[in-house]
C-alpha positions in Angstrom: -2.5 -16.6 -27.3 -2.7 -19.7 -29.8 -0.3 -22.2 -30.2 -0.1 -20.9 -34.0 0.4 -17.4 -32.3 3.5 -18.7 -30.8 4.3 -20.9 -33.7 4.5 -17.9 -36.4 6.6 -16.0 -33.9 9.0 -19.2 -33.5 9.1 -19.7 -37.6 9.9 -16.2 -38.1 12.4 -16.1 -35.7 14.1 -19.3 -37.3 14.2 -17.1 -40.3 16.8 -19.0 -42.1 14.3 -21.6 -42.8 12.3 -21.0 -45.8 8.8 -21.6 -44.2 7.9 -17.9 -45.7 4.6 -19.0 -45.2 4.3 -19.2 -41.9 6.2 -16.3 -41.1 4.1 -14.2 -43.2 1.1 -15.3 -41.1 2.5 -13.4 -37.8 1.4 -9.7 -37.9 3.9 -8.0 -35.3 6.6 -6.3 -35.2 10.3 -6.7 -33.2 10.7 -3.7 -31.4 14.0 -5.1 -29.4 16.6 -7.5 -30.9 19.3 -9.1 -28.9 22.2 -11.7 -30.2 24.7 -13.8 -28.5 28.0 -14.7 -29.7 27.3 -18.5 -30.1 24.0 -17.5 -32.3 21.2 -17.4 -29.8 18.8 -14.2 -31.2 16.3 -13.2 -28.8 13.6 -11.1 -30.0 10.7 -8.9 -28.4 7.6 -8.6 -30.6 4.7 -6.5 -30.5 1.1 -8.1 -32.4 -1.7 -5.7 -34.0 -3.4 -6.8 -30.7 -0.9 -5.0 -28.3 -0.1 -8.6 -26.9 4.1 -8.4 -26.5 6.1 -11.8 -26.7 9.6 -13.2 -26.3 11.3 -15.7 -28.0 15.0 -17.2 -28.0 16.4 -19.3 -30.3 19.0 -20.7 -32.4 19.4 -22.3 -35.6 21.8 -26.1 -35.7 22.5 -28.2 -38.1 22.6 -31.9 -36.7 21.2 -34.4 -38.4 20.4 -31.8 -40.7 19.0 -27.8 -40.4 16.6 -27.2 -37.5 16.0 -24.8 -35.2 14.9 -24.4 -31.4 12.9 -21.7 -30.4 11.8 -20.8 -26.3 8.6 -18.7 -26.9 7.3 -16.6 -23.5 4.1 -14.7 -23.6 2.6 -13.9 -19.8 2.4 -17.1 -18.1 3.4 -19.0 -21.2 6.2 -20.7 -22.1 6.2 -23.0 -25.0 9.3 -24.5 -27.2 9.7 -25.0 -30.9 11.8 -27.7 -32.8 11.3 -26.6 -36.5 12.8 -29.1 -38.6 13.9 -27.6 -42.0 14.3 -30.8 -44.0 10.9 -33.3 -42.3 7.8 -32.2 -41.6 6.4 -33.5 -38.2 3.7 -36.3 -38.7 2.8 -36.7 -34.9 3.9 -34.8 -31.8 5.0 -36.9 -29.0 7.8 -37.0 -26.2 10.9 -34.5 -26.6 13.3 -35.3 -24.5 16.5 -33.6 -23.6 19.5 -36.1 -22.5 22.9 -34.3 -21.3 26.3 -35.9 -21.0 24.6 -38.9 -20.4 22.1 -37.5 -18.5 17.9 -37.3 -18.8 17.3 -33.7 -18.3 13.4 -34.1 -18.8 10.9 -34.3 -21.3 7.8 -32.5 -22.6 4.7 -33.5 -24.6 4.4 -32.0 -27.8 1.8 -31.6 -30.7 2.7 -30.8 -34.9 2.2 -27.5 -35.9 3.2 -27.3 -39.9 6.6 -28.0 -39.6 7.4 -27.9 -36.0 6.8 -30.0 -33.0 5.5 -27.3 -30.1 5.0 -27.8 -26.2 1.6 -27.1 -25.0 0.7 -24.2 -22.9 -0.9 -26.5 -20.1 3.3 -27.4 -19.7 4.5 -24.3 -19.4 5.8 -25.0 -15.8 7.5 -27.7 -16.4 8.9 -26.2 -20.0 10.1 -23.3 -17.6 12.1 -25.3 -15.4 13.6 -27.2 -18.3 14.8 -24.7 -20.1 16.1 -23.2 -16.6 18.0 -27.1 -16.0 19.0 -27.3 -19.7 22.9 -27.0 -20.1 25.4 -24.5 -21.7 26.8 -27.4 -23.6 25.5 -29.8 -26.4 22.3 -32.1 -26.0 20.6 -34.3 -27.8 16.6 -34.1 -28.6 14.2 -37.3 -29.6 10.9 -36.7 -30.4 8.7 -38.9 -32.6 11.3 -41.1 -33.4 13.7 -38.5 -34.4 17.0 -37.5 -33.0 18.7 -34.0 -33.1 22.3 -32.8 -31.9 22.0 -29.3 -30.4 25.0 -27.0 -28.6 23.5 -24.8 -26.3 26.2 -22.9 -25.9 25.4 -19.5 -25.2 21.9 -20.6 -23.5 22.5 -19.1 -20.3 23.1 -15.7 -21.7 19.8 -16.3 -23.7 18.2 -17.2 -21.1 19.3 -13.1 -19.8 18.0 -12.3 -22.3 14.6 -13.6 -22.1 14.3 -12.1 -18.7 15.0 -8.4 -19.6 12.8 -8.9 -22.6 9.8 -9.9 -20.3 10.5 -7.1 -18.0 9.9 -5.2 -20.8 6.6 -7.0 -21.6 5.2 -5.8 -17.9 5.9 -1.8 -18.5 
């Protein structure tokens, strides 16, 4: 699937964002819903085309709204960073620092309002998102910086799994 494939799924799933517009443009349907307690909703969708996908993600609001989205789809795995209040100029870095600690960072490209991982990193967006803490981290990309508590990732991350198990039957 396309980026924008992904990208619709990850707007829509942010639904709290008023990008109507690019949630209209995805043509599938959630046949499973699952929510944390600390706001993680993980979603499995169904396109016209039979093709299933996953997404996690959760909405924060430091500096201001945004949300993060983990979007699986077969070998895929992309992230999403929609910021509500900016639209993204030019992708770059996003990296992901921990108590302190660099956790990693991924490339990314603009797609309307969101900055998006590319599918050629899905590896190493996988083991991110496996090393990424239950706790708060912060994001830069493109000369932005974002607050983000995970809390609650690990069960997402449970989630995601039973949702691609169900992508394979």
């Amino acid at each position: 699937m396309k980026i924008q494939s992904h990208f619709a799924l990850g707007v829509s799933f942010v639904a709290f964002i008023a990008f109507s517009n690019y949630a209209s443009a995805d043509v599938s349907t959630v046949v499973q819903a699952w929510r944390t307690s600390d706001g993680w909703l993980t979603e499995l969708r169904q396109h016209t085309d039979g093709a299933k996908v996953c997404s996690s993600g959760k909405a924060f609001a430091e500096p201001h709204q945004f949300g993060l989205s983990i979007v699986e789809s077969g070998p895929i795995t992309l992230v999403t960073l929609v910021d509500q209040k900016q639209q993204p100029t030019a992708g770059g870095a996003m990296k992901f620092t921990a108590d302190g600690r660099d956790m990693g960072s991924l490339a990314t490209v603009t797609d309307g309002p969101a900055f998006a991982t590319s599918e050629g990193e899905s590896a190493m967006t996988r083991q991110l998102i496996s090393d990424l803490p239950d706790n708060a981290v912060s994001i830069d990309v493109a000369d932005r910086h974002y607050q983000a508590d995970l809390s609650g990732l690990a069960k997402a991350r449970e989630q995601l799994k039973i949702c691609k198990e169900q992508t394979a039957q």
